[in-house]
N, C-alpha and C positions, 0 to 999 in steps of 0.2 A: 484577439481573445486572450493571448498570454497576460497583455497590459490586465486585462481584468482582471484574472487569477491572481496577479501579482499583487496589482491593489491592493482588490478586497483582501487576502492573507496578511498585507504587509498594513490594512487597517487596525482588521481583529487583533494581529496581534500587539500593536500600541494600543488599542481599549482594554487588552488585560494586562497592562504595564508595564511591556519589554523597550528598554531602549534600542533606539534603531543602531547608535554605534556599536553598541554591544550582541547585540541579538544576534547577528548572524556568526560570528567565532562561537559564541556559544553554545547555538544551539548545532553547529556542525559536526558539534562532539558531544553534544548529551544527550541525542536523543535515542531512545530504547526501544527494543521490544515491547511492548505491553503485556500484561499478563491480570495485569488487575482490572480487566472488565466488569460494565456493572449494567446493570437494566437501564434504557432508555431509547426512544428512537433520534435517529439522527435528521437534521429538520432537512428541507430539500435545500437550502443554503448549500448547510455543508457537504453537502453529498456531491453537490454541483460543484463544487470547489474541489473536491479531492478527483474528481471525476476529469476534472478540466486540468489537472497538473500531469494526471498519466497522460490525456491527450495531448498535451503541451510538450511530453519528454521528447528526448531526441532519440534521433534511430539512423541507422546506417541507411544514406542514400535517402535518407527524410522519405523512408517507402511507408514507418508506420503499419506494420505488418498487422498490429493488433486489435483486438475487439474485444472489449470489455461487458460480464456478463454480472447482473449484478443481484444478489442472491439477498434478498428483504424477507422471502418466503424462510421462518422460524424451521418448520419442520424438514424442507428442506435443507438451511443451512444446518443444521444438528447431526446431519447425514455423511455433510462432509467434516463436520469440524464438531465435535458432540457436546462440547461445553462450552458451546458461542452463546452468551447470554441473549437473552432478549432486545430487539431493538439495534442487535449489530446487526451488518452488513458485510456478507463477505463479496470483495470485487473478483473475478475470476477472470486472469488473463488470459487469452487464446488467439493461437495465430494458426494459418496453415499448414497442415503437414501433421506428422505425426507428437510433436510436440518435444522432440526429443533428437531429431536429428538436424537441424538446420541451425547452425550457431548464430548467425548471427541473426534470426528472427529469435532466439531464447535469448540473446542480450537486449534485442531491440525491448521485449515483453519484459526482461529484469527491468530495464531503464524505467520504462512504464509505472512499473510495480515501485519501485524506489522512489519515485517523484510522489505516486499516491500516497505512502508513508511517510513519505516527508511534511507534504502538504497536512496531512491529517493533524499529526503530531504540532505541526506550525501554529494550527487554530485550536488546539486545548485538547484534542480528542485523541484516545490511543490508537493503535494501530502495529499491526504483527502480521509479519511477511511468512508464510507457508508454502512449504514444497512438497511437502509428506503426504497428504493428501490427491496429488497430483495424478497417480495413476491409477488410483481408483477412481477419482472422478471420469476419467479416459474412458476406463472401461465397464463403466456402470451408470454415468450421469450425464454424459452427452445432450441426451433426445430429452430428457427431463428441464438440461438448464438450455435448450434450446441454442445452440453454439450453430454458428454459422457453417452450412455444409465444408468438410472438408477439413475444419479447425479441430485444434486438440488444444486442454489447457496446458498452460507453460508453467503458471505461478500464480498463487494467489492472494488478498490482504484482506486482513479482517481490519475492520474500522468498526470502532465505538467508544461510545462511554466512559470515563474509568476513573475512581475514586478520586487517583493527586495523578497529577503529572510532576511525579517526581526522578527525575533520571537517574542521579547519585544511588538511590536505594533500590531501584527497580531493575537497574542493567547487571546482567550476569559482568564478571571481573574480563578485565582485555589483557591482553599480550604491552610487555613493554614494547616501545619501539625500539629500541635497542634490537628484540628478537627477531621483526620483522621488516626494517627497512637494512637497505644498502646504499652508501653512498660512496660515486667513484668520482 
């Protein structure tokens, strides 16, 4: 199944012109937040494909703690997320437990959630990682998004649409490395 994800991502993205020597440095470092959502739905391709990269990520002890819940219903998503245009899709990570005390099932569900974003952004589509919403969903939205007995969301991603995918203008400013790395 990985092979497939891989593919099919590593096709699309030669049919929209990225060279393969170049593409992956590149996109290691460009790719953003989204913020410029726009109306459309996402076809079941791509949904399968962003869906099969969190399945794909890796997790301590390959336990895969995670279960992905996947929010199509507008009015519900608006509940969690109030300005998710039309035709997004928010993925809602959730694993056992209260959501909030087992680290390393909340890194294995970050890994999840990062591979999703990644993937999305890989085949043209934006894509923005949310945490803010996380405990209201816990404690309001459970039984509505139907989360497997026992689960609490970790993390969630909005995937959709969005005008350019343009990294340079659309990512908030970073830290030199200078500020942030050490080396001994």
């Amino acid at each position: 199944m990985k092979k497939i994800v891989f593919v099919s991502v590593f096709l699309i993205w030669m049919a929209i012109g990225v060279s393969a020597q170049d593409s992956g440095a590149a996109f290691a470092v460009n790719h953003y937040a989204a913020r410029n959502f726009i109306s459309g739905a996402l076809t079941a391709a791509e949904l399968d494909t962003v869906l099969q990269a969190g399945i794909s990520a890796p997790s301590a002890r390959n336990r895969q703690p995670w279960h992905f819940t996947v929010v199509r219903n507008q009015a519900l998503a608006k509940r969690i997320v109030p300005d998710v245009s039309d035709g997004n899709v928010l993925i809602i990570v959730s694993a056992a437990g209260d959501g909030r005390t087992n680290g390393a099932e909340i890194l294995d569900c970050a890994l999840a959630a990062q591979s999703i974003y990644l993937a999305a952004q890989a085949i043209g589509l934006g894509s923005r990682i949310y945490t803010g919403p996380i405990d209201a969903v816990n404690r309001n939205l459970k039984g509505d998004l139907g989360f497997p007995a026992g689960h609490s969301a970790v993390v969630l991603v909005r995937v959709g649409k969005v005008r350019t995918v343009d990294a340079a203008s659309s990512a908030s400013g970073r830290k030199a490395a200078s500020a942030l790395v050490t080396y001994k």
